[in-house]
C-alpha positions as CSV (number, residue, x, y, z in Angstrom):
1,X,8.8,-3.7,-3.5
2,X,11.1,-1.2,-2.8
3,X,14.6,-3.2,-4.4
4,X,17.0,-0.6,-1.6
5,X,14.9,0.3,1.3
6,X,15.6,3.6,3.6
7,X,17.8,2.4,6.1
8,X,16.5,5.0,8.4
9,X,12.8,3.7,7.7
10,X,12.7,1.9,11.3
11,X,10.0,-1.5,12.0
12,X,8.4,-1.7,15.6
13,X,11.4,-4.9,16.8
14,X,14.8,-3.0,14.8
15,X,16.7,-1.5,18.0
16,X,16.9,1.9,17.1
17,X,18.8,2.9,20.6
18,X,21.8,1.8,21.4
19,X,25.4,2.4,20.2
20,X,26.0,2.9,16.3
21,X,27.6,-0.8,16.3
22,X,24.3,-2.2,17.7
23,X,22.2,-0.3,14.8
24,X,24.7,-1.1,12.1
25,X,24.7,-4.9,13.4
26,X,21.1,-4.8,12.8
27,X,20.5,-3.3,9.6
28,X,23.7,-6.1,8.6
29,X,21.2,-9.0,9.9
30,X,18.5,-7.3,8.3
31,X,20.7,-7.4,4.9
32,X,21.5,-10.7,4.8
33,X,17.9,-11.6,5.9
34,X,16.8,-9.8,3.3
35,X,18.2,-12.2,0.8
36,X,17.6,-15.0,2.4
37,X,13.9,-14.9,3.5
38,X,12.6,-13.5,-0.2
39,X,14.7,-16.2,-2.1
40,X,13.6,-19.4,-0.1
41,X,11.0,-21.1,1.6
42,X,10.8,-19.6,5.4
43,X,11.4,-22.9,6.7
44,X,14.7,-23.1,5.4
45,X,15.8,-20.8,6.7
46,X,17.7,-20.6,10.1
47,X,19.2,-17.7,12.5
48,X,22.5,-19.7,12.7
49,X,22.8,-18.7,8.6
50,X,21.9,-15.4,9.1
51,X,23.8,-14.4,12.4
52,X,27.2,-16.4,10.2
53,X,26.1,-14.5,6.7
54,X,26.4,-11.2,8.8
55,X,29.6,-11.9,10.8
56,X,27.8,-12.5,13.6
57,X,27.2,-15.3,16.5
58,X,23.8,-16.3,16.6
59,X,23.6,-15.7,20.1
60,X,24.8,-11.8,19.0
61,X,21.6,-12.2,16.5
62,X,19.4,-13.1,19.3
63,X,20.2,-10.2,21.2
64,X,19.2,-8.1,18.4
65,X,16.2,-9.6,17.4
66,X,14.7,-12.1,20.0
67,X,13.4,-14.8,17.5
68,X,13.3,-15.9,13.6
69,X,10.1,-14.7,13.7
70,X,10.6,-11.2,15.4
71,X,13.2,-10.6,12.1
72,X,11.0,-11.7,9.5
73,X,8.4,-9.3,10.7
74,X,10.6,-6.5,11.4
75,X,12.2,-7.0,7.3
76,X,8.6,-7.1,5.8
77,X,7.8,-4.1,7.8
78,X,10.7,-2.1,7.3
79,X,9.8,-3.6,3.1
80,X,6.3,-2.3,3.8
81,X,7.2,1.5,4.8
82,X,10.0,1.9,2.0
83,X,7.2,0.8,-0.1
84,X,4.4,3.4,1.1
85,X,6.9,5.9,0.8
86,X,8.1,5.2,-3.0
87,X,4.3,5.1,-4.3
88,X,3.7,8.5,-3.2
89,X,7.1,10.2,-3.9
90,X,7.0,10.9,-7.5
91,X,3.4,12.9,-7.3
92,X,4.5,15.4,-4.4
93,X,3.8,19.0,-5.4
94,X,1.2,17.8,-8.2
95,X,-2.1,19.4,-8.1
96,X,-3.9,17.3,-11.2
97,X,-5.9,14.8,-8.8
98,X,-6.4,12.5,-11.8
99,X,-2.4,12.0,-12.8
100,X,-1.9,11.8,-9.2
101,X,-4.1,9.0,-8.8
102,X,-3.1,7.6,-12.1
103,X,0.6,7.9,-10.5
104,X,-0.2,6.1,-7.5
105,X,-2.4,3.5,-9.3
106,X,0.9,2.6,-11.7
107,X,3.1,2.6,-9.0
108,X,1.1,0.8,-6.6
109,X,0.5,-1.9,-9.0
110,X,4.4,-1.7,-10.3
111,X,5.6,-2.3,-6.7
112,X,3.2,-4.9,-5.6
113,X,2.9,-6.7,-8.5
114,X,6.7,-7.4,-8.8
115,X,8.4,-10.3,-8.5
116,X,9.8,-9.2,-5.5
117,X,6.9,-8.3,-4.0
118,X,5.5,-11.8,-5.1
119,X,8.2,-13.8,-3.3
120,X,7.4,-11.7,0.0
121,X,3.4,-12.5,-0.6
122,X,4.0,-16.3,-0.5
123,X,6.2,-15.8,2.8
124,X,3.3,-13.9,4.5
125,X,0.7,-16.1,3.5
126,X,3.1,-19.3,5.1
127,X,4.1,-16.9,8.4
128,X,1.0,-15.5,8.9
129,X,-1.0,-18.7,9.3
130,X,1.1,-19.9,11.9
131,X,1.7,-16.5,13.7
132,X,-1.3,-14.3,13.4
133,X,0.0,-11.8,15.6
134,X,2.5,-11.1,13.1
135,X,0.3,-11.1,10.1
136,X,-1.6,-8.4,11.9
137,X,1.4,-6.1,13.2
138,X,2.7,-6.8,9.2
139,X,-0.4,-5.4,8.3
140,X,-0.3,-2.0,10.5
141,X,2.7,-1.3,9.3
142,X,2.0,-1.8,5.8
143,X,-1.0,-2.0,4.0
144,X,-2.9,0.0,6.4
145,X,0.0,3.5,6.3
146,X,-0.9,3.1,2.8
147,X,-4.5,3.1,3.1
148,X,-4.7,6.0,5.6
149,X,-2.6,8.1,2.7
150,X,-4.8,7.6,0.1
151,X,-7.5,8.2,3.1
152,X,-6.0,11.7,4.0
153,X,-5.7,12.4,0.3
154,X,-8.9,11.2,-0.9
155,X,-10.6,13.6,2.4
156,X,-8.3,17.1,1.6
157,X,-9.4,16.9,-2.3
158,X,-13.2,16.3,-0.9
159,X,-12.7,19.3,1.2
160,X,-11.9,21.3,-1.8
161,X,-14.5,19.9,-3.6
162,X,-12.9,18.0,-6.3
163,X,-14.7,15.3,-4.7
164,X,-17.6,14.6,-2.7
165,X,-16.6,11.1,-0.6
166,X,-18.6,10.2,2.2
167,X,-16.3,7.5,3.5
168,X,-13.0,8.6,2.6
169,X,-11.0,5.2,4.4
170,X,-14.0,3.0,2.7
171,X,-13.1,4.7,-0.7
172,X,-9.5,4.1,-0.5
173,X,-9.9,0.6,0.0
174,X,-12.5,0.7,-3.3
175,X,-10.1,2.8,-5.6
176,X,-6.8,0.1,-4.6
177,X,-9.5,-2.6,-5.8
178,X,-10.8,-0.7,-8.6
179,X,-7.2,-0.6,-10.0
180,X,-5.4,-3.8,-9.3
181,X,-8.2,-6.1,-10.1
182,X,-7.2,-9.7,-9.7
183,X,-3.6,-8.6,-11.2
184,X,-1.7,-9.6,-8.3
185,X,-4.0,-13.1,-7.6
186,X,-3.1,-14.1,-11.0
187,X,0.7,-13.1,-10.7
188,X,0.7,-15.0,-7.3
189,X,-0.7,-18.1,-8.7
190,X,1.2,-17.8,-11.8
191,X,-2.1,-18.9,-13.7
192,X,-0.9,-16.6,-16.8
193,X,1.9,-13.2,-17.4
194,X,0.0,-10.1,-17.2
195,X,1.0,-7.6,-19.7
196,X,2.0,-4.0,-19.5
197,X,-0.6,-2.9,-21.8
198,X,-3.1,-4.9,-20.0
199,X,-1.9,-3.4,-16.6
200,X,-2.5,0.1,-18.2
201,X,-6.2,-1.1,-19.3
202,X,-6.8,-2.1,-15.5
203,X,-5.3,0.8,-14.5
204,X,-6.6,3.8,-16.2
205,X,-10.5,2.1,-16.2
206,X,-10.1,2.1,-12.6
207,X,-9.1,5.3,-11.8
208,X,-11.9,6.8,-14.6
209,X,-14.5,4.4,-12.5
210,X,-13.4,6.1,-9.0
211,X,-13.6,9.8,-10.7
212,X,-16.9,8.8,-12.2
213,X,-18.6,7.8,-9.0
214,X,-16.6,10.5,-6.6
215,X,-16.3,13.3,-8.9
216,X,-17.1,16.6,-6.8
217,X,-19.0,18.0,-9.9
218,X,-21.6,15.2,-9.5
219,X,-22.8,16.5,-6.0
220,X,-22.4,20.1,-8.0
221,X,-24.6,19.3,-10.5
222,X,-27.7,18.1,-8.7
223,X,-27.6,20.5,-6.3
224,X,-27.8,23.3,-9.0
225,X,-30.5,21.5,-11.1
226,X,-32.6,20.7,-8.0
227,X,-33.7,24.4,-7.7
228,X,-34.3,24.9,-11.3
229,X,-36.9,22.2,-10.9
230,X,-38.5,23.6,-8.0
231,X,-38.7,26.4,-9.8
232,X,-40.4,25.1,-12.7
233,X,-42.5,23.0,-10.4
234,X,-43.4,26.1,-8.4
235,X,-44.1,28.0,-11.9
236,X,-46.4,24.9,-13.2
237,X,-48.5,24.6,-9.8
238,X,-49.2,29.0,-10.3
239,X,-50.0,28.6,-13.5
240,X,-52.7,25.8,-12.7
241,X,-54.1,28.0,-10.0
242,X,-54.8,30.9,-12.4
């Protein structure tokens, strides 16, 4: 995950409006959350820590965000959108659609596969079981802004005809699959350390797979050698009449 998110990346509880000490206020809570939440178990931690962490009553905290809850979900969000932004950064203004997606595969896989990012998996998978609604607004804030990027990519190179994709949003989901494997499972579970160069293997075989099924010059190619087969077809059938 991103280690210093925007602070002007905003999640759908952070009080934007209000007077700068309001805003400042939150983005302090949401500091000292920060640390807390990603370095121990959910459970232990209170709003009374935070709200005193940040200088703070907890009553002051409440009035910011109206629960524990409502702040854990507005950190993982605001986590979530610094993320989606810092994958695609380093490829704007590229035109090589394969480095592109090689770009976003590493960094995907860098971010997410951190330990960072592992500490805030096993925090989801504990909050989201006992508050579903926030598993889901955690996800349309996250995961999904990053599929609907690779969506809107995957759709303008198929309209230039680097690719031929039917189901652009279905794709994107197959090409984040294609390239992280079970890297993340296996860093989650901690079943056994992944290695760079086997994160490159992954990696570059995925993207090649994704190419290799979507490749524009496919489509190309069996549209031109269609005719030339009527053709010869046509020629053989003439020559039979005569």
């Amino acid at each position: 995950m991103a280690a210093d998110p925007n602070p002007d990346v905003s999640s759908p509880f952070m009080p934007m409006k209000g007077s700068d000490d309001t805003i400042a206020c939150a983005r302090q809570v949401l500091r000292v959350a920060r640390r807390k939440f990603f370095t121990k178990p959910y459970d232990a931690v209170s709003m009374e820590e935070i709200a005193t962490r940040a200088g703070l009553s907890e009553a002051k905290a409440l009035g910011l965000f109206a629960s524990k809850e409502e702040l854990f979900a507005s950190l993982v969000v605001q986590e979530m959108a610094a993320a989606a932004v810092e994958i695609w950064c380093s490829t704007f203004g590229s035109t090589d659609m394969e480095a592109v997606l090689l770009q976003v595969a590493r960094n995907y896989v860098g971010l997410f596969g951190s330990n960072r990012a592992t500490e805030i998996y096993r925090s989801l998978i504990c909050v989201s079981a006992r508050f579903p609604h926030l598993g889901r607004i955690i996800y349309e804030h996250g995961a999904r802004v990053l599929l609907e990027r690779l969506s809107a990519y995957i759709t303008a190179r198929s309209a230039e005809g680097h690719l031929a994709v039917p189901d652009p949003d279905l794709a994107a989901q197959q090409f984040l699959s294609l390239v992280h494997g079970n890297l993340h499972l296996r860093e989650v579970l901690a079943a056994q350390p992944v290695s760079d160069r086997e994160i490159d293997r992954v990696i570059e075989s995925g993207v090649r797979l994704f190419l290799a099924g979507y490749r524009g010059d496919h489509c190309d190619a069996s549209q031109t050698t269609q005719p030339g087969r009527r053709a010869r077809e046509a020629g053989t059938r003439g020559s039979a009449k005569h």
